[in-house]
C-alpha positions in Angstrom: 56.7 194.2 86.0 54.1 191.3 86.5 56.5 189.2 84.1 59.7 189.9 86.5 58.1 189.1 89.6 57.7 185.8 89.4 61.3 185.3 88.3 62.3 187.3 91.2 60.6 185.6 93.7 61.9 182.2 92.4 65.5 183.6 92.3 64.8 184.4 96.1 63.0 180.9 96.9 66.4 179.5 95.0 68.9 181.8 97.0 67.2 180.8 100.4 66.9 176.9 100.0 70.5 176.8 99.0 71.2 178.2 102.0 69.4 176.2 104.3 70.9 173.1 102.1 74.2 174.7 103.1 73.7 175.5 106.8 72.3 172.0 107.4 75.4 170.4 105.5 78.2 172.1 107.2 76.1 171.3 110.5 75.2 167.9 109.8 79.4 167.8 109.3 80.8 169.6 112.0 78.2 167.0 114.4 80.4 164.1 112.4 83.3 166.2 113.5 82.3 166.8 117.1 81.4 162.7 117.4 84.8 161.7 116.3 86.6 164.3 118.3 88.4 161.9 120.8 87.7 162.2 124.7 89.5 161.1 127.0 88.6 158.0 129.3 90.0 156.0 132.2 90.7 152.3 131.4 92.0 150.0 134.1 95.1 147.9 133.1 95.4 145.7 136.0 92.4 144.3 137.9 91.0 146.5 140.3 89.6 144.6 143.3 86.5 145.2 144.6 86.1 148.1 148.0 89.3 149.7 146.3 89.1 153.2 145.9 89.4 155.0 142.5 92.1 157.0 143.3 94.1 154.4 145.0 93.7 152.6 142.0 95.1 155.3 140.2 97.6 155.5 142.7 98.8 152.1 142.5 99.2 151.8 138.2 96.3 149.9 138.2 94.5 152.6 135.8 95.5 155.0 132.6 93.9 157.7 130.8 93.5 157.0 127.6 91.6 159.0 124.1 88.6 157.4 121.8 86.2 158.9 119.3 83.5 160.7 121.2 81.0 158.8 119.3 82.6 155.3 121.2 83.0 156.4 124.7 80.3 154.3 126.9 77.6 156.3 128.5 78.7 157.1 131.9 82.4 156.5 131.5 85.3 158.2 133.6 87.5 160.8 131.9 89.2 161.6 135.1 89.4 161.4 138.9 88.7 164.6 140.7 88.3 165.4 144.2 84.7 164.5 143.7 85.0 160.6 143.0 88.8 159.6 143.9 87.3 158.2 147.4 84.8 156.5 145.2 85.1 152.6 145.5 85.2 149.8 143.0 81.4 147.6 143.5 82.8 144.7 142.1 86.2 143.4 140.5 87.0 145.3 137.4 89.4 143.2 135.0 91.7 144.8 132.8 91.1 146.2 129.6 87.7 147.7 130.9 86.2 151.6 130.3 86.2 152.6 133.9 82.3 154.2 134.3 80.4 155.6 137.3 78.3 152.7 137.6 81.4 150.5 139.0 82.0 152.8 141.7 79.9 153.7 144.9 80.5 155.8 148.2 80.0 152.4 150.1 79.8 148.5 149.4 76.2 147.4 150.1 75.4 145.3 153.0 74.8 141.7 151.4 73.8 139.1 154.3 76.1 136.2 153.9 73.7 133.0 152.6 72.7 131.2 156.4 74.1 127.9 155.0 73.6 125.3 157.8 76.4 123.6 159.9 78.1 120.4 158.2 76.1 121.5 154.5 77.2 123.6 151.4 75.6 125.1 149.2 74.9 124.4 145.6 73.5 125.7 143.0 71.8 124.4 139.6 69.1 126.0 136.8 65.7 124.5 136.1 63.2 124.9 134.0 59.1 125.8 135.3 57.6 122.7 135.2 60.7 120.8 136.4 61.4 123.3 139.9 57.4 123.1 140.9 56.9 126.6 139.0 56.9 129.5 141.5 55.9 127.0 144.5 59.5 126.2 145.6 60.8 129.1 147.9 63.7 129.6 150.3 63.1 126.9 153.6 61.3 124.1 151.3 62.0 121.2 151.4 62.4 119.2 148.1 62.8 115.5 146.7 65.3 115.6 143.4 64.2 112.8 141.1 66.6 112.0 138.4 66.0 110.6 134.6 69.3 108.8 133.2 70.0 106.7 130.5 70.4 103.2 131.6 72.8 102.6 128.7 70.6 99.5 127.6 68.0 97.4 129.1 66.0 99.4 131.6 65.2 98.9 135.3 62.1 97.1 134.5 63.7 94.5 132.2 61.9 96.4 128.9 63.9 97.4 126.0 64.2 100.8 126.8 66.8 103.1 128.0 65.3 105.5 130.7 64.5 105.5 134.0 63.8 107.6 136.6 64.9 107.5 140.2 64.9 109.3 143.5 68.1 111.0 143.1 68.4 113.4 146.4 65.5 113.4 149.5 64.5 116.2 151.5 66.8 119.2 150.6 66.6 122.4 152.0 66.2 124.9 149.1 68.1 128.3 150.7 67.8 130.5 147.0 65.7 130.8 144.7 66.2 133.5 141.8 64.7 134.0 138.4 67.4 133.9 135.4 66.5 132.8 131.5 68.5 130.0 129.4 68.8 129.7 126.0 67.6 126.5 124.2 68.1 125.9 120.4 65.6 126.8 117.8 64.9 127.2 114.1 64.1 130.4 112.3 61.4 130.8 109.5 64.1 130.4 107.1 65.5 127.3 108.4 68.7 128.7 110.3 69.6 127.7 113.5 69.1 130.2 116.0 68.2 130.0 120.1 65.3 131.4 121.9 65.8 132.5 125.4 63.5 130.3 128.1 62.6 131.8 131.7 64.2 129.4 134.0 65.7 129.9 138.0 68.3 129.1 139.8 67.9 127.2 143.1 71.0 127.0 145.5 70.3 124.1 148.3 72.2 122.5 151.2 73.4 119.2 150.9 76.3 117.4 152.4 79.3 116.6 151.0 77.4 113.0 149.6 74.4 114.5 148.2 76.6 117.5 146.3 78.7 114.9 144.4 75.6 113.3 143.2 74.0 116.3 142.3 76.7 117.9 140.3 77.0 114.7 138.4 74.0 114.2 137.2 74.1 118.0 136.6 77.3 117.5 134.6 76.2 114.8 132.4 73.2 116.0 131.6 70.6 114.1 133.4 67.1 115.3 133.6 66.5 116.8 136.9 62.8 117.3 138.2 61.8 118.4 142.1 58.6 117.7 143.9 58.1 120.3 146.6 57.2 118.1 150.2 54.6 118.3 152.6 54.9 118.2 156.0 55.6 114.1 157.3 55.9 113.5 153.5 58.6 110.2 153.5 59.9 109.0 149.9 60.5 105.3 149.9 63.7 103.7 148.5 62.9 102.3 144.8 64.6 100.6 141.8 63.0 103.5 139.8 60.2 103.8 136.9 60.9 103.0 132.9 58.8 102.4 130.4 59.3 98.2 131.4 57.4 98.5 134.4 55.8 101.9 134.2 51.8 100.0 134.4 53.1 97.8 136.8 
């Protein structure tokens, strides 16, 4: 009897962890199963403008229902329009080809103040670094000066044998915006691979005339080096041939 105990007891322990093995298999599959049981979704096949309401964008063939695998449905996306959210409308444009999910649709567009753009200006907008927007200093109603560093293409301004100079480019904006954003400048990993690092920067929208935009956007678009000075009150900025490393001492 003391020898078949044992035995029996390990027959048992055998008997029950097959069965949990079991039980947690055929679970473990039928969660496989229930993620790759498809679901059925809304995707919109024309572009649904923004304030359109969902069900009159189901109403006008902008939007089908279509089935994916459970496990790829987004989180939050539409399987279909009820009484609930068919009055719901669209925040912003919705392209085609696009899950349609809660998130893109509110009871009401939120009240956005148009940007108080003064009369005879536009606005314009352009992404700088820290050190080159004054860090944090520069806020909307300052006044800036843009200076500009170009390559002279030769000979620089001071008759050295340089190429760059710097200049006044723009004086005395008005800066209307300002909002935090990150670019991404190139790096290196460990391994030597390229790779790119993401840098906080900010956007700054100001009002310029039609004049000072072209300027702007083409040093912008040829990749001149902008950097602002933030003004002071009475602060004038003199016209100048500009600084290079010719007459930089001077």
């Amino acid at each position: 009897m003391k020898r078949t105990l044992p035995i029996v007891l390990a027959v048992l322990l055998a008997i029950v962890a097959a069965g949990i093995v079991f039980f947690y298999t055929r679970g473990a599959e039928q969660r496989v199963l229930d993620e790759q049981q498809p679901v059925d979704v809304l995707v919109s096949i024309g572009t649904i403008p923004q304030g359109m309401a969902l069900g009159d964008a189901v109403g006008g063939g902008l939007v089908e229902a279509t089935q994916v695998p459970g496990n790829m449905a987004p989180v939050g996306a539409i399987t279909a329009v009820t009484a609930e959210n068919s009055s719901l409308i669209s925040l912003n444009n919705v392209d085609p080809g696009q899950f349609l999910l809660t998130s893109n649709f509110v009871t009401e567009l939120p009240n956005v103040s148009p940007v108080d753009v003064p009369d005879g200006k536009v606005a314009v907008a352009f992404v700088l670094g820290d050190p080159e927007r004054v860090g944090s200093f520069v806020r909307p109603g300052s006044e800036i000066v843009v200076f500009d560093t170009y390559d002279t293409g030769g000979a620089d301004q001071g008759g050295g044998t340089g190429s760059l100079t710097t200049r006044t480019l723009l004086d005395r904006i008005l800066v209307l915006g300002v909002g935090d954003t990150t670019t991404q400048i190139a790096t290196t990993n460990p391994d030597g691979s390229a790779a790119a690092a993401p840098v906080p920067s900010a956007q700054l929208t100001v009002a310029v005339d039609q004049d000072q935009a072209e300027k702007l956007i083409q040093a912008i678009r040829t990749g001149d080096q902008l950097y602002l000075g933030l003004l002071g009150e009475g602060t004038e900025i003199r016209k100048s041939n500009g600084t290079s490393d010719g007459n930089l001492f001077d």
